[in-house]
C-alpha positions in Angstrom: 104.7 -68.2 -89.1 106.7 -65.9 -91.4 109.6 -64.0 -90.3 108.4 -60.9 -89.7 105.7 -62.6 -86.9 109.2 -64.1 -85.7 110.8 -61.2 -85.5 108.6 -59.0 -83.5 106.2 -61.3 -81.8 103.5 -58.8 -82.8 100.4 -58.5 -85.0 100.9 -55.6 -87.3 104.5 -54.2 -86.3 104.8 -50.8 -86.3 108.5 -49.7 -87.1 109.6 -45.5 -86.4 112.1 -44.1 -88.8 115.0 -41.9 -86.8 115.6 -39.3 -90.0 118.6 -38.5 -88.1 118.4 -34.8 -88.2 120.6 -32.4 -86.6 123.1 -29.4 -87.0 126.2 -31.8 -86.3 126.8 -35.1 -85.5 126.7 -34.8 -81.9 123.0 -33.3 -82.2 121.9 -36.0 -84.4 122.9 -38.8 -82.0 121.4 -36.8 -79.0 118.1 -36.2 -81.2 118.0 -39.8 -81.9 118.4 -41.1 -78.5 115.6 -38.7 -77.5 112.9 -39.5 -80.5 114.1 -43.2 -80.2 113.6 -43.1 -76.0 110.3 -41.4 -77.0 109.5 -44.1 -79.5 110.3 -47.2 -77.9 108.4 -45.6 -74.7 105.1 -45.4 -76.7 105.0 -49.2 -77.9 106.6 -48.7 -81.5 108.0 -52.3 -82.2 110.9 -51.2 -84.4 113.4 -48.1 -84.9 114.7 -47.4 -88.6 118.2 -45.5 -88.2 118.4 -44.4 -91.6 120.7 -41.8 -93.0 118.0 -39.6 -94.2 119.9 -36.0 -93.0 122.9 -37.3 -92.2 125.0 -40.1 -93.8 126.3 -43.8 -92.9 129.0 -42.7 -90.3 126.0 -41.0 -88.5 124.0 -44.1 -89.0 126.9 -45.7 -87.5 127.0 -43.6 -84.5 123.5 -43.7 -83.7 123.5 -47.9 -83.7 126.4 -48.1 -81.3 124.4 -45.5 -79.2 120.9 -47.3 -79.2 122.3 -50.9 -79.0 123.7 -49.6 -75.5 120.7 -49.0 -74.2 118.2 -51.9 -73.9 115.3 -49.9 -74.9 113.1 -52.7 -75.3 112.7 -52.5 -79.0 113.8 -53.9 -82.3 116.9 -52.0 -84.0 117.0 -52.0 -88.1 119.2 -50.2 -90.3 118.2 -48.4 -93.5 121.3 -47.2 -95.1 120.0 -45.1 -98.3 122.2 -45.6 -101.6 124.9 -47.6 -99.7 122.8 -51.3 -99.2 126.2 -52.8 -98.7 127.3 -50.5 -94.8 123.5 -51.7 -94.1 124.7 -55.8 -94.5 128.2 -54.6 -92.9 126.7 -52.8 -90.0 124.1 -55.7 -89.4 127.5 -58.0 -88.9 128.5 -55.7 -86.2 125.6 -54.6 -84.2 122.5 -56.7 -83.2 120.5 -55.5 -85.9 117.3 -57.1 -85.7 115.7 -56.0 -89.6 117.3 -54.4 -92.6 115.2 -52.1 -94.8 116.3 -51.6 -98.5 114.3 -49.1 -100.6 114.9 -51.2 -103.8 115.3 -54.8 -104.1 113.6 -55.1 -107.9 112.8 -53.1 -110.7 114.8 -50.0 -110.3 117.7 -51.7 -112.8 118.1 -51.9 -116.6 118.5 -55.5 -117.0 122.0 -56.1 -118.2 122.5 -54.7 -114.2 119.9 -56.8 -112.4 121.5 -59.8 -112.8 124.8 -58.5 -111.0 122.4 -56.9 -108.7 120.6 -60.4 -107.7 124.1 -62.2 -107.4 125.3 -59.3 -104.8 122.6 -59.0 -103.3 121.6 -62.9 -102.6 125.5 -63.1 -101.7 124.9 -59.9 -98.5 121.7 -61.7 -97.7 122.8 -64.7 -96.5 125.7 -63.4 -94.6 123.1 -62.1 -92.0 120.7 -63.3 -89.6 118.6 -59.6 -90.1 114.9 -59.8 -91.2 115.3 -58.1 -94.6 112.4 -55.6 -95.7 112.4 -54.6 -99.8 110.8 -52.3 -101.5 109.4 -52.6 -105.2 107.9 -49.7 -107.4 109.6 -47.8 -104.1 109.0 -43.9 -103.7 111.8 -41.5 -105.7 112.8 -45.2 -106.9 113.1 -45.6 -111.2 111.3 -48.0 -113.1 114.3 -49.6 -115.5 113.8 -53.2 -116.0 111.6 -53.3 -118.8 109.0 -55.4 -116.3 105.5 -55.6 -115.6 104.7 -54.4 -112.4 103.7 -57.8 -111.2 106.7 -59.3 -112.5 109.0 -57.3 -110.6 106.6 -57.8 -107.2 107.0 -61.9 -107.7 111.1 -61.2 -108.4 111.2 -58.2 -105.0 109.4 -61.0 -103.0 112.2 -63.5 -104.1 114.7 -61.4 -102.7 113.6 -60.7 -99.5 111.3 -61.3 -96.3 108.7 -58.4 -96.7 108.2 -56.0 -99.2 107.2 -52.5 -98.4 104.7 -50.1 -100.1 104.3 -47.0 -101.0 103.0 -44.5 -103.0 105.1 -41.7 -104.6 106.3 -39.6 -101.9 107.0 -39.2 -98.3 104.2 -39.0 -96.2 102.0 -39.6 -99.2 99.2 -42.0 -98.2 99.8 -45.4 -99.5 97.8 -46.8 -102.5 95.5 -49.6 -101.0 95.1 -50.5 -104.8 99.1 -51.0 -105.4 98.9 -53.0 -101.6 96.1 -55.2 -103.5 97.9 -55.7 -106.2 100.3 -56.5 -104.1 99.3 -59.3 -102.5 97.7 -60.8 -105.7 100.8 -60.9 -107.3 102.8 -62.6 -104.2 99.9 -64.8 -103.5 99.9 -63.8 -100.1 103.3 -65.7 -99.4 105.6 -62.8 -98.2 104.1 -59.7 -95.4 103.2 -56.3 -97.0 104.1 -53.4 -94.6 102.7 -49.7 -95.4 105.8 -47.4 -96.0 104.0 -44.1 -96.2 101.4 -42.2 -95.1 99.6 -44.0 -92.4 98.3 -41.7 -89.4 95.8 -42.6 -86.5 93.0 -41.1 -89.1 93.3 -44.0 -91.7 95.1 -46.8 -89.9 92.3 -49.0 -89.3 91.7 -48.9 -93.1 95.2 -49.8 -94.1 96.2 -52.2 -91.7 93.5 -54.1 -92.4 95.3 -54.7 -95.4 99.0 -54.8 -95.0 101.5 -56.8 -92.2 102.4 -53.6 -90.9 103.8 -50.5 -91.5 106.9 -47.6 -91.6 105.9 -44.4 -89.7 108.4 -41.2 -90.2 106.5 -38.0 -91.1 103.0 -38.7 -88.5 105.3 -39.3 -85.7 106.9 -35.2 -86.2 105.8 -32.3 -84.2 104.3 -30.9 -87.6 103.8 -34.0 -89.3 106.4 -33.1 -91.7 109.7 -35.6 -92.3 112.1 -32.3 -91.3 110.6 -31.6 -88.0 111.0 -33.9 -84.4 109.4 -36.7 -82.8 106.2 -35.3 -80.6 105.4 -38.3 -78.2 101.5 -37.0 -78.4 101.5 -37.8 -81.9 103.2 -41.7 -81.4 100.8 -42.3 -78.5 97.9 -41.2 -80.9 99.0 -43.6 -83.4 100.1 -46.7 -81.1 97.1 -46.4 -79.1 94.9 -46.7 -82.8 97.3 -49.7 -83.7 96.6 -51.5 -80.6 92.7 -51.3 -80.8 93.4 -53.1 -84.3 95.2 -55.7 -82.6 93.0 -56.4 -80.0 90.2 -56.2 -82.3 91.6 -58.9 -84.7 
C-alpha cells in the first residue's frame, strides 16, 4: 500500500481545488466554506486551498476556517510560489496532503542542488502526503534533463507526482501519463492534474491514481467562475462507477 491508498482509504482519490476567489478576504473565506461544504457533500476525497486569486494569508484563513468544521474530508494546502508557508502551515493545521507544482526540472542545475537539500530538509519535518509535479503546467524546463530523468528525480522527491498538460483545464496527455509510469516503473501514484470531466474520466482514470479537479467543478467550467454542486455530483457519480467497476 502506498501512501496515497493510506491517506485516503480510496481507489482513485479525487481531490477539488478552492481557487479562493472573491472581492475581499472575507468573500473568499465565505466562498470557500460554501464550494468546500458543496464539495465534501458530493464525495470529493480531498480539498486543495490554494492561493490561486488570493495569496498565502487567504490560504491561511481558509485552513483555520475548514479545519473547524469536520467536513468529513481530507484538507491539503497548495501554496503557489511560496512551497515553504505550504510546509509551515502543514506544522500548524492538520493538513492531510501538500501539493507542490514543481518538485524537478523547473531549475538550472547550479540551483537544483540547493533546491533538493531544502526541500528534502521541509519534507521530513511533516507528516503530510506530499504530491509533485514534473514538466508541470506554466512550469519552465531548466535543468538541462531528459524528460525521464527529471520524472525518476520528481518521484524521488515526493509521494505522487501529478500530470498535466500545458494549461488549466487542458485535458491531460494520456501519452505524458504513460510515459510517466514507464519512467517510475510504476513505484510512485500518478494523479491527473487537468482536464478530467465526467466525459473522459473513465479513459483517464484507467490510467492514473487519481486526479486534481478545479475548472469541471465551476458553474461555467471555467477556473474564474464558482463551484455548481450539479457539475461535482456529475463527476463523483462517474468516478464511483469506476470504482465499483474495478
Amino acid at each position: 500500500m502506498n501512501r496515497l491508498t493510506e491517506t485516503f482509504a480510496t481507489a482513485k482519490p479525487i481531490l477539488g481545488m478552492l481557487h479562493l476567489a472573491g472581492e475581499s478576504p472575507a468573500a473568499k473565506l465565505v466562498q470557500a466554506e460554501e464550494e468546500a461544504r458543496i464539495m465534501a457533500g458530493e464525495g470529493v476525497d480531498g480539498l486543495v486551498v490554494e492561493n490561486y486569486f488570493g495569496d498565502a494569508d487567504d490560504v491561511e484563513r481558509v485552513l483555520d476556517r475548514l479545519c473547524g468544521l469536520g467536513l468529513g474530508t481530507k484538507i491539503g494546502v497548495n501554496v503557489l510560489r511560496e512551497d515553504t508557508r505550504a510546509f509551515a502551515l502543514a506544522k500548524r493545521y492538520p493538513v492531510s496532503f501538500i501539493q507542490v507544482d514543481s518538485v524537478a526540472g523547473h531549475l538550472p542545475p547550479e540551483d537544483d542542488a540547493v533546491f533538493a537539500a531544502d526541500f528534502a530538509a521541509r519534507r521530513v519535518s511533516v507528516a503530510s502526503l506530499l504530491l509533485g509535479g514534473v514538466r508541470f503546467k506554466y512550469q519552465p524546463v531548466l535543468s538541462g534533463r531528459s524528460e525521464e530523468e527529471d520524472v525518476r528525480l520528481g518521484a524521488l522527491r515526493c509521494d505522487g507526482l501529478v500530470v498535466t498538460s500545458d494549461a488549466t483545464g487542458q485535458p491531460t496527455d494520456m501519452d505524458k501519463v504513460a510515459r510517466f509510469r514507464a519512467a517510475t516503473g510504476g513505484t510512485v501514484p500518478l494523479l491527473i492534474g487537468a482536464g478530467l470531466t465526467e466525459a473522459n474520466a473513465a479513459e483517464q482514470l484507467i490510467h492514473a491514481d487519481g486526479a486534481i479537479v478545479g475548472s469541471w467543478f465551476k458553474h461555467d467550467h471555467k477556473d474564474t467562475g464558482r463551484v455548481d454542486a450539479v457539475h461535482v455530483a456529475r463527476l463523483m457519480r462517474a468516478v464511483r462507477g469506476l470504482r465499483s467497476a474495478a
